[in-house]
C-alpha positions in Angstrom: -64.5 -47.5 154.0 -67.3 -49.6 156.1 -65.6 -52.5 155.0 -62.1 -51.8 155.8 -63.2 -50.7 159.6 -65.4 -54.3 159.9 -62.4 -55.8 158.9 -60.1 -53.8 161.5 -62.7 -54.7 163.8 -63.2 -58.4 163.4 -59.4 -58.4 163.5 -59.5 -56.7 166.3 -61.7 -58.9 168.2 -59.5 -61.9 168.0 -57.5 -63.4 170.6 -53.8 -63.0 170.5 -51.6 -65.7 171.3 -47.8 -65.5 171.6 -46.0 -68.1 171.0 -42.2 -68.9 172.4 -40.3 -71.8 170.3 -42.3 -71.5 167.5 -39.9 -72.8 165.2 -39.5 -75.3 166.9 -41.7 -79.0 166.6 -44.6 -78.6 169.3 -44.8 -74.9 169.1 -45.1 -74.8 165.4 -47.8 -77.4 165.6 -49.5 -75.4 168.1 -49.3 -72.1 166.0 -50.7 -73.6 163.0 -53.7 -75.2 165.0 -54.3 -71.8 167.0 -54.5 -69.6 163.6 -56.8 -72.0 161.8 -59.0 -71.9 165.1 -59.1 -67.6 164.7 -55.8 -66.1 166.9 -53.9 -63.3 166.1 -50.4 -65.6 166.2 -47.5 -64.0 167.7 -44.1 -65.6 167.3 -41.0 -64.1 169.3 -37.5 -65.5 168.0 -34.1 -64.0 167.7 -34.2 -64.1 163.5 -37.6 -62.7 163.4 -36.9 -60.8 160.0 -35.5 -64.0 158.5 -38.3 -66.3 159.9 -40.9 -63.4 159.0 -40.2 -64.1 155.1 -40.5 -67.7 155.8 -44.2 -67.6 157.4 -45.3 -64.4 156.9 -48.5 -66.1 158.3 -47.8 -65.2 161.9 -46.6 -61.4 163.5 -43.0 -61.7 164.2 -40.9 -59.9 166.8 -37.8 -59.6 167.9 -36.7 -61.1 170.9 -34.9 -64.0 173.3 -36.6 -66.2 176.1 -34.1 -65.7 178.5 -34.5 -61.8 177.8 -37.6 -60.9 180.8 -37.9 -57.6 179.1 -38.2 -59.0 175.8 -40.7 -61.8 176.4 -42.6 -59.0 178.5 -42.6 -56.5 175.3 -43.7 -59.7 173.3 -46.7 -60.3 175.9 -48.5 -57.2 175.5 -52.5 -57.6 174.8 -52.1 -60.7 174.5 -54.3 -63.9 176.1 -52.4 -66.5 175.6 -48.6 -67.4 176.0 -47.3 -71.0 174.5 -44.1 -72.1 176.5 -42.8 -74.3 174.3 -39.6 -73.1 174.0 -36.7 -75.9 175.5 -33.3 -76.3 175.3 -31.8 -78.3 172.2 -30.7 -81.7 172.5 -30.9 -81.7 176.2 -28.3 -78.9 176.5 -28.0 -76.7 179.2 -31.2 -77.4 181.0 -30.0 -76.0 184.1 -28.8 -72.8 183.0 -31.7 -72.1 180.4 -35.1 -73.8 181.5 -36.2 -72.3 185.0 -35.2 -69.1 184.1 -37.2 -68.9 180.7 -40.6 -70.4 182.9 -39.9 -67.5 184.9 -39.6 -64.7 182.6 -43.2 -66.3 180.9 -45.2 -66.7 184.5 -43.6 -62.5 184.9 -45.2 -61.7 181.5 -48.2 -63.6 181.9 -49.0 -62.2 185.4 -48.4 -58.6 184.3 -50.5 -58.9 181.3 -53.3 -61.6 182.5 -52.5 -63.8 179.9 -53.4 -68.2 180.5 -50.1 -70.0 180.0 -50.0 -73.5 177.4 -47.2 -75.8 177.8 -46.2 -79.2 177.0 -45.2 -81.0 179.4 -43.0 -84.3 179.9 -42.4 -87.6 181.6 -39.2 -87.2 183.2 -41.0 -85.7 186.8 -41.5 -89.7 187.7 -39.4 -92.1 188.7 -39.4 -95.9 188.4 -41.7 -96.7 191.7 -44.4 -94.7 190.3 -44.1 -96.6 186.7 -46.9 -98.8 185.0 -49.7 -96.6 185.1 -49.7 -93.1 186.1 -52.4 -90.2 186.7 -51.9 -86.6 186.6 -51.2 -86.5 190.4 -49.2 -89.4 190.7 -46.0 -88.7 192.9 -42.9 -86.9 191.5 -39.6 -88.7 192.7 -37.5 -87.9 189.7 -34.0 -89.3 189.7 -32.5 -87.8 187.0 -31.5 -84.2 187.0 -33.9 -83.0 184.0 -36.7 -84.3 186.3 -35.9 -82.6 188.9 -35.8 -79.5 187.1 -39.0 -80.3 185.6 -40.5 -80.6 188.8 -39.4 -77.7 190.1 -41.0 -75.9 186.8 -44.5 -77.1 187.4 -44.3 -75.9 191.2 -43.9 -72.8 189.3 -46.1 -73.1 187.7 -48.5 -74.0 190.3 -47.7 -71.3 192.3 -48.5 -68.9 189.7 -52.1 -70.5 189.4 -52.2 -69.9 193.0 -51.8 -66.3 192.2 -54.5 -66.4 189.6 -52.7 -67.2 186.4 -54.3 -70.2 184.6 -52.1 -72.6 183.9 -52.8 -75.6 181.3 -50.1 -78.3 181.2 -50.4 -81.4 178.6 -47.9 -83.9 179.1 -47.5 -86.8 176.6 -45.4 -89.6 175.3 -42.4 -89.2 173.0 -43.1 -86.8 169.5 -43.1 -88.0 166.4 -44.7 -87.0 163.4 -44.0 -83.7 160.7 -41.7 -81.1 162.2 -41.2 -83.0 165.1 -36.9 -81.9 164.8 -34.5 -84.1 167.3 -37.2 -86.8 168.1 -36.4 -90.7 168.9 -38.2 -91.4 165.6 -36.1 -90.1 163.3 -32.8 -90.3 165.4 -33.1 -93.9 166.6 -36.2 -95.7 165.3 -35.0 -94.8 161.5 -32.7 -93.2 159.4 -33.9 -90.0 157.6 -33.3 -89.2 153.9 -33.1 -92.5 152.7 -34.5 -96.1 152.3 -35.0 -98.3 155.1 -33.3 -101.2 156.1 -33.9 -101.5 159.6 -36.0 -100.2 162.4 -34.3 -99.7 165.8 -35.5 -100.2 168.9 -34.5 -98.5 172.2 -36.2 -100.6 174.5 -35.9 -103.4 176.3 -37.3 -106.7 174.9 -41.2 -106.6 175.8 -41.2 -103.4 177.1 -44.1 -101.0 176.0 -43.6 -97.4 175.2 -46.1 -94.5 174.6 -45.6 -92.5 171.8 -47.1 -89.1 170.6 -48.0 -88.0 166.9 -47.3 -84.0 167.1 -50.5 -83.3 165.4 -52.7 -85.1 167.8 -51.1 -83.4 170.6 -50.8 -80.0 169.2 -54.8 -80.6 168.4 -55.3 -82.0 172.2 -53.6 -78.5 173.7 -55.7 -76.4 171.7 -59.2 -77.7 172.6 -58.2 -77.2 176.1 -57.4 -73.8 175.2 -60.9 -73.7 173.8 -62.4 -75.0 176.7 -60.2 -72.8 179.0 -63.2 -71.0 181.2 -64.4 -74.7 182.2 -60.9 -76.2 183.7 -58.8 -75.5 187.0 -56.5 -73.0 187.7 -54.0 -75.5 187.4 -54.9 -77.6 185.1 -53.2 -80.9 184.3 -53.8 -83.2 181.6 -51.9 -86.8 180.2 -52.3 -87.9 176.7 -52.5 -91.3 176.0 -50.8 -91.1 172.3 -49.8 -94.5 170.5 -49.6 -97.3 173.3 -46.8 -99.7 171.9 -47.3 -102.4 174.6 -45.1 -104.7 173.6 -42.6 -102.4 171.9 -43.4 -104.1 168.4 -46.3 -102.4 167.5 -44.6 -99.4 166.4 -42.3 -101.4 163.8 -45.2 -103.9 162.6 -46.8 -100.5 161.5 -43.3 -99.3 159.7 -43.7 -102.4 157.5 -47.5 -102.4 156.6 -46.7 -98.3 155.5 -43.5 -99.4 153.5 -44.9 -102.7 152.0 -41.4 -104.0 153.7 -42.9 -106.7 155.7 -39.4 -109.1 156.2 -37.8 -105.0 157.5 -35.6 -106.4 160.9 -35.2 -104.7 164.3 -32.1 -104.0 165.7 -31.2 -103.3 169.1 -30.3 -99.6 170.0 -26.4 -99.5 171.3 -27.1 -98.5 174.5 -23.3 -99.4 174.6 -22.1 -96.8 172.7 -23.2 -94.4 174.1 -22.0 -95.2 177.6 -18.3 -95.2 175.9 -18.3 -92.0 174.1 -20.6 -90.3 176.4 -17.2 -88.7 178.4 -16.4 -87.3 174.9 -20.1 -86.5 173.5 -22.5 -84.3 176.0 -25.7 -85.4 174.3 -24.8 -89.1 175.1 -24.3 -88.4 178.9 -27.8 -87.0 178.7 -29.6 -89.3 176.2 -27.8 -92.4 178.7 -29.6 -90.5 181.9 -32.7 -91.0 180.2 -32.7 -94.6 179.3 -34.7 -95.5 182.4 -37.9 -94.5 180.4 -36.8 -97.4 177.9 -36.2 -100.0 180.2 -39.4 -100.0 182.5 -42.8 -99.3 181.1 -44.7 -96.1 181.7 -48.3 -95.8 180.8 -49.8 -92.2 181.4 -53.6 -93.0 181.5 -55.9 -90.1 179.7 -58.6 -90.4 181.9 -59.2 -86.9 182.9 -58.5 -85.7 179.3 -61.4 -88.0 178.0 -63.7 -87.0 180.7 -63.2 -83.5 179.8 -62.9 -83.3 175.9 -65.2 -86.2 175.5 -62.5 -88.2 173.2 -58.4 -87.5 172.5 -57.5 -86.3 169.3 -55.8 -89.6 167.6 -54.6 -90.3 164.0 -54.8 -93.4 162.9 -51.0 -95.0 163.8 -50.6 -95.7 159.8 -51.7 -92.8 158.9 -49.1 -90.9 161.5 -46.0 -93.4 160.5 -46.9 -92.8 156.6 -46.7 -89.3 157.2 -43.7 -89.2 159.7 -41.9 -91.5 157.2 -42.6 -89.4 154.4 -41.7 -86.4 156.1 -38.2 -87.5 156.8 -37.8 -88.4 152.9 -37.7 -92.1 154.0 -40.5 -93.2 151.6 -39.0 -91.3 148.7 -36.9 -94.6 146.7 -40.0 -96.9 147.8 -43.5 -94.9 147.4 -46.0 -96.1 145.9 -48.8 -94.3 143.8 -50.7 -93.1 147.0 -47.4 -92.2 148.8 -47.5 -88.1 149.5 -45.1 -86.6 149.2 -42.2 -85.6 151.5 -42.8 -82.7 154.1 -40.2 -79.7 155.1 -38.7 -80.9 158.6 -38.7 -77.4 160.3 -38.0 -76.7 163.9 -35.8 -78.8 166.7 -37.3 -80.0 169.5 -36.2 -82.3 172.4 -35.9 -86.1 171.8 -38.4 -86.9 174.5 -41.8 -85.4 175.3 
């Protein structure tokens, strides 16, 4: 009996973090990291039965995002929200995202809960390109950014009220249960052999890319460091600097032994002629900015607070990306794992 009321107690005593897009690429990487550090997870979806029998791991219940009452039923005791829910494949940002940061900010104020969200590129515009802080200015000039803007004034304005607020933003996913990333739907093919790497950007242009693990690692040793930082607390990771937009595919061959592999040009084209006829294209086109001038988030203050960022080494991240997406399957060698479940669907830019 002593033992079973230690172990109610210890379980007790944990933290309780709930987490909104779990199923999704960042917030499942998130969850995993936050149970193996000692949280209660909590994971509100719509299927929570079905998802329950997939990872019984975590408490399930029921629930929507853009349901306030739901998201404030899912929010009770607990210290922690993850926001990394987002619309998928860039759909319906305007009707979905500002109200589902809302509902979380009314949950997390009524229950005193910190708020953890990922956080993106698309708040800057061109001017403020090359190398960018945490307070650089926000000029967006695409309609995502200004709805991202206008999330992290939110945001803001919640930490003004109290609420601590811890924002990571980084380059674009990759890696294990990343979903919809550029990786797998541009860079490569999934689910077979590769022939070709792609490349969305322009010729000599640098691009900064994130492995999901390092990020998901990044956001929860803020978490753990949570009584030290700001109210409002803003971080950039630096991720895998390709500065030259090669650097990336030179580490494709060494993984897959394919050293002769060619790059191709992404067709930009294309998508400007079907985008009338295909939604996704209209947005993905919107975003093509980011590919054609280089944007280089430093990771100063994240360094100066954790000490070092979280980085796998960029082979070790592309074997395991590759293998994931069953592209190493008709060419791996004897040290080749083996290929990963691709759960979740997340947005093809960080």
């Amino acid at each position: 009996m002593a033992e079973i009321e230690n172990n109610e107690s210890a379980a007790a005593c944990k933290p309780v973090a709930l987490v909104l897009g779990i199923t999704g690429g960042i917030g499942g990487a998130v969850a995993g990291k936050l149970l193996a550090n000692g949280y209660t997870v909590r994971a509100m979806h719509r299927n929570a039965e079905a998802n329950a029998t997939k990872s019984p791991q975590y408490e399930w219940v029921s629930g929507d995002a853009m349901n306030r009452d739901d998201v404030m039923k899912a929010a009770s005791g607990v210290d922690l929200i993850v926001h990394a829910v987002n619309p998928p494949g860039y759909r319906n940002w305007g009707a979905l995202v500002l109200p589902m940061i809302d509902n979380t900010i009314a949950a997390a104020e009524a229950v005193g809960a910190r708020i953890l969200m990922p956080g993106t590129v698309y708040n800057f515009a061109p001017e403020t390109f090359d190398t960018i802080t945490e307070d650089s200015p926000q000029n967006p000039v695409t309609f995502k950014g200004g709805i991202r803007v206008a999330l992290e004034q939110r945001l803001e304005a919640a930490a003004g009220r109290g609420i601590q607020v811890i924002l990571v933003r980084a380059g674009d996913f990759f890696g294990p249960g990343a979903g919809n990333n550029w990786f797998a739907q541009a860079v490569v093919k999934p689910g077979a052999p590769l022939k070709a790497i792609t490349n969305p950007a322009a010729p000599g242009v640098g691009h900064q890319w994130a492995y999901l693990p390092d990020v998901a690692e990044t956001m929860v040793r803020l978490v753990a460091r949570a009584d030290e930082l700001p109210t409002f607390a803003r971080f950039h990771m630096e991720g895998f600097w390709d500065a030259d937009g090669k650097q990336l595919g030179n580490a494709i061959r060494r993984v897959t032994g394919l050293t002769e592999l060619p790059t191709k040009r992404f067709p930009w084209w294309m998508l400007r002629i079907a985008k009338p006829f295909v939604p996704v294209f209209r947005e993905l086109t919107e975003m093509r900015y980011l590919w054609q001038r280089e944007l280089h988030m430093r990771n100063d203050r994240l360094v100066a607070r954790l000490g070092v960022e979280p980085r796998t080494p960029i082979d070790q991240a592309v074997r395991e990306t590759l293998s994931s997406l069953g592209c190493l399957d008709a060419q791996a060698g004897p040290d080749t794992p083996k290929s990963l479940e691709v759960a979740g669907e997340t947005r093809l830019s960080a």
